[in-house]
C-alpha angles and dihedrals in degrees: 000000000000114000117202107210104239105198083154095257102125151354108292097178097091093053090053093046088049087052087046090057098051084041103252123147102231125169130194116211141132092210101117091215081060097046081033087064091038120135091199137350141236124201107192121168146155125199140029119015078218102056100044088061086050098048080046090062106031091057088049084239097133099086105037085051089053098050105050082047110046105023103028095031110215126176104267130188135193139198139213092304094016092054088048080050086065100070134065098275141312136253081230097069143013100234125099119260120226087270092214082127119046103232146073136250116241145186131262103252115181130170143153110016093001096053082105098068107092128225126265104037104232130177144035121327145166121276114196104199108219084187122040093198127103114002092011101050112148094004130158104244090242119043130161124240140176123241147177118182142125086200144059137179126257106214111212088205118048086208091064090064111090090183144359142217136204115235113146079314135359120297136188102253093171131024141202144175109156118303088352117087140160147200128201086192133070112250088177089063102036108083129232087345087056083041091055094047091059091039085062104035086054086052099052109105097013 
């Protein structure tokens, strides 16, 4: 069973009718005996860095998150701000991330010739997958995904980046370090690729 982490920043609906498609049992819940049985986890989210830490702790979802992460080890993925949540910590707040990733999360900052490129970055885009493992088994190296975001992550070890996009400069779009994973983009809203990311995130550890 797939638990998608529910800490009350975005609509999750989208990401469990995408796993029903692709017939997938998925919850979303914020009750810790239902994360505590989880297969695997998902960690959406839209909005503050922030407030997504503070919705984490006020709902007394920070140790059984670490723990299914870090000691048992379950696949976990997270999306646009969840993905954010990964890291140390974000220009965007002064609160510490979850630090499963080693990086921070940083702005969008754009001058000179590049004062033309708008913030947030929203739309779809080009990926180029550096690892075609994971999410990204059997990929093609360049897919197209949607995104919305102001901020990205900067990965301390190039080895933890599964795939990068151009805007202005390269990004990590996607993220890895073991069973720990992360997309910038929105596979729920982007179509068969998105399709093809759940169908292989589903598939890790089976």
């Amino acid at each position: 069973m797939i638990a998608i982490v529910d800490y009350k920043m975005g609509n999750l609906g989208s990401i469990a009718n995408m796993l029903k498609k692709i017939g997938e049992q998925a919850i979303v819940t914020s009750d810790i005996s239902v994360i505590e049985k989880a297969e695997k986890l998902i960690l959406p989210g839209v909005g503050a860095f922030n407030n997504g830490m503070v919705n984490l702790e006020r709902l007394g979802l920070l140790p059984v998150l670490n723990r299914k992460t870090l000691e048992d080890r379950i696949p976990v993925l997270g999306i646009c701000l969840g993905m954010q949540l990964l890291t140390k910590g974000s220009e965007e707040g002064d609160l510490p991330g979850l630090g499963w990733i080693d990086g921070e999360t940083v702005k969008f900052k754009f001058d000179g010739s590049q004062s033309n490129l708008k913030i947030p970055h929203m739309g779809w885009n080009s990926v180029t997958i550096r690892q075609r493992n994971g999410i990204f088994e059997d990929m093609d190296g360049e897919s197209r995904f949607y995104f919305v975001h102001s901020y990205y992550v900067r990965c301390n070890h190039e080895s933890d980046v599964l795939a990068t996009t151009q805007y202005g400069h390269d990004f990590a779009s996607s993220v890895r370090r073991g069973n720990i994973m992360g997309t910038q983009f929105h596979p729920e809203k982007s179509h068969k690729f998105g399709t093809m990311v759940f169908r292989n995130f589903v598939k890790i550890g089976c």
